[in-house]
N, C-alpha and C positions, 0 to 999 in steps of 0.2 A: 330416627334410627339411633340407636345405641352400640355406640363402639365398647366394645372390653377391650381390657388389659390387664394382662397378668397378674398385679397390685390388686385391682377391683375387684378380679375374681375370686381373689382369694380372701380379700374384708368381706368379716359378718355383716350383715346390714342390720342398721342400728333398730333398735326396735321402738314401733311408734311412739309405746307410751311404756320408758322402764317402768323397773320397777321400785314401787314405793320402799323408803325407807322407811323403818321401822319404829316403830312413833316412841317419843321419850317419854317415859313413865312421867314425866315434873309435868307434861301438857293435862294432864290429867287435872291440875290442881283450875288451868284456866276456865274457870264458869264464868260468863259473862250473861247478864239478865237478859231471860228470856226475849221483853221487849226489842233487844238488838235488832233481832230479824224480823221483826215487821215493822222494824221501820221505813221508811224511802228508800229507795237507792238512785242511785243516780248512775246510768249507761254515758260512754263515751266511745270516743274513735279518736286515738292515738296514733300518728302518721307514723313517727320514729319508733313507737313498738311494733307497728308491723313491718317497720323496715328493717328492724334487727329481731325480727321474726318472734317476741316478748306476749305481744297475740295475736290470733291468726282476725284478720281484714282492721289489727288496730283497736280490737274491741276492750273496753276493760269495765267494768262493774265496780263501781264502790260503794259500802254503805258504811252507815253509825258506825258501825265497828272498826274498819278502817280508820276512821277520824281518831275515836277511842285510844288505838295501839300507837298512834301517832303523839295524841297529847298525852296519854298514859293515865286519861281519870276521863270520867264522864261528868259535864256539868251543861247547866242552861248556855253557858258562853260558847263550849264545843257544839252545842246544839244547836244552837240559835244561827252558826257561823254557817253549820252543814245546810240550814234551812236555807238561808241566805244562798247561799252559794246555787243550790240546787233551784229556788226562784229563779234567778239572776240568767242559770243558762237556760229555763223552759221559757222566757219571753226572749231571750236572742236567738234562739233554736226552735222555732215552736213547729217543726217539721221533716228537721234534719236529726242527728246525733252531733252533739256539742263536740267542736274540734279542741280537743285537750294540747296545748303548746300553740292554740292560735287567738287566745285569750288575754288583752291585758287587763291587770288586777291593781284598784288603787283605793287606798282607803283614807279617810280624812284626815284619823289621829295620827300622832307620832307612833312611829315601831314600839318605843319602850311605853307609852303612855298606856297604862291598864292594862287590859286583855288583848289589845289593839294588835299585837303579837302573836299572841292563841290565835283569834282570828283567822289573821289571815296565814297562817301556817297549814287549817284548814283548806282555803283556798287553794292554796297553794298545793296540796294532795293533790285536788280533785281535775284541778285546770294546769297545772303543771307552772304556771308564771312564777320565778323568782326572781332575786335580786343580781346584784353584782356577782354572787357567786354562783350562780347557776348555770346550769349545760351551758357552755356557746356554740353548740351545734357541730353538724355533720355535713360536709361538705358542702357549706352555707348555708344549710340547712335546718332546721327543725332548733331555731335557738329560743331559749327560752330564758337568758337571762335577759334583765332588763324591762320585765314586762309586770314589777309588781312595783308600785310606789307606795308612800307612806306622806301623811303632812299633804291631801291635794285639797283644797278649797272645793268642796259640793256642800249640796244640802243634805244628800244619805250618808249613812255609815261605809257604803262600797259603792266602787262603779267597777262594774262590768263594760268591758269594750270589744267587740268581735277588729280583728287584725283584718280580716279580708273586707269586711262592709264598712268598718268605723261605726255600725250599728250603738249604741250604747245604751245600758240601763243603772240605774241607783235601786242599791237594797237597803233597806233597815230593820233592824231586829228591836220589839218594844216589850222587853217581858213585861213591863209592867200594865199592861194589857193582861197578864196572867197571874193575878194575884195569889200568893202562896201560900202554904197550911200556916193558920196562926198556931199549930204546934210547931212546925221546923224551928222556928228560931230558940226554942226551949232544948229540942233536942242536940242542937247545932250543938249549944253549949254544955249539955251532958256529953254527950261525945266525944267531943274534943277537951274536955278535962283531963290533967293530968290524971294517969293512972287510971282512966273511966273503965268499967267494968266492959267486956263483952257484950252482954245486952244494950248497954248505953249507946257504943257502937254498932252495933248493927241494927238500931233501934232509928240512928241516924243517920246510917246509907242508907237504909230503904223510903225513907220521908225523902233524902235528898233523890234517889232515883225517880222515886214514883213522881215529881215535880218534870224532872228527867224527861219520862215517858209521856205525861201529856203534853209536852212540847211537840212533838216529835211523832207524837200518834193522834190523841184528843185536836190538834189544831196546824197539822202541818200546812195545813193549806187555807191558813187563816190570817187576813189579809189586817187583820190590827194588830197580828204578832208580827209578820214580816210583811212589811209593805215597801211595794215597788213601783219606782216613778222614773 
């Protein structure tokens, strides 16, 4: 039963879905290569988003792209990290939707050492686990700092560990299993020459993307680029 009052009766009621703002001319200039969207995605179930109602039963979608806007460039390491990542929860998960904030995330190198950083920043998107500075929850609830280390003794590049089963799996990323155009390294360095012309450059993201792309499309699910133990 629904009681009114005065107040209530007289608020509009909000409308399901306002309305959209009005899109900024500069969105215009964002193309992102096609290959984006056929790449993988990866579905989850977030507790603490549908607790503060972010999506409705917790659901949230991420793909390439997301990773992308996060590191701010596409490369085999943002790649290879999404792969991983996305291996990591199909064999702890292989029935459920990966519990995003019930994940811990550890990886062998040090933070600062290489990519090891990039990495797991990726991670970190998709599974929600950070460091000391991360959420510490809602009424004891849904914490997630504390659940990603750095510097741990395995034999993968990552461990995955489910929070509620202690479940765990090891990923590793081996580009070199995908060997590259013996043009890229030519173009690498036209490219990135001072002053290089336009064509130089864009002669050199597209050799670097297309590298990009068969990661991620030719072998995402190819167990001597990422292999899981």
């Amino acid at each position: 039963m629904t009681i009114d009052s005065p107040v209530a009766s007289r608020a509009p009621a909000a409308p399901a879905n306002p309305p959209a703002q009005p899109a900024d001319p500069r969105v215009r200039a964002m193309r992102l290569p096609a290959f984006f969207d056929a790449a993988p995605r990866i579905l989850m179930q977030d507790a603490l988003a549908e607790t503060l109602g972010a999506a409705e039963g917790g659901i949230i979608e991420y793909t390439y792209a997301d990773a992308v806007k996060l590191a701010g460039h596409s490369c085999p390491t943002v790649a290879g990290a999404y792969l991983m990542t996305r291996a990591a929860l199909a064999h702890l998960y292989p029935r459920e939707l990966p519990q995003r904030g019930g994940i811990r995330v550890e990886l062998r190198g040090a933070q600062e050492e290489g990519v090891v950083g990039v990495v797991a920043s990726v991670a970190t998107l998709i599974t929600g686990a950070t460091g000391p500075g991360g959420f510490k929850g809602l009424a004891g609830r849904h914490v997630r700092r504390g659940l990603l280390s750095f510097g741990v003794p395995m034999r993968g590049e990552m461990r995955f560990t489910r929070a509620d089963s202690q479940a765990a799996v090891e990923v590793s990323f081996h580009l070199d299993a995908l060997p590259r155009s013996p043009a890229l390294g030519g173009l690498m360095q036209a490219g990135l020459a001072p002053g290089a012309p336009a064509e130089a450059r864009e002669a050199f993201a597209h050799a670097w993307q297309e590298r990009v792309r068969a990661i991620l499309l030719d072998h995402a699910d190819d167990p001597e680029l990422v292999s899981v133990e």
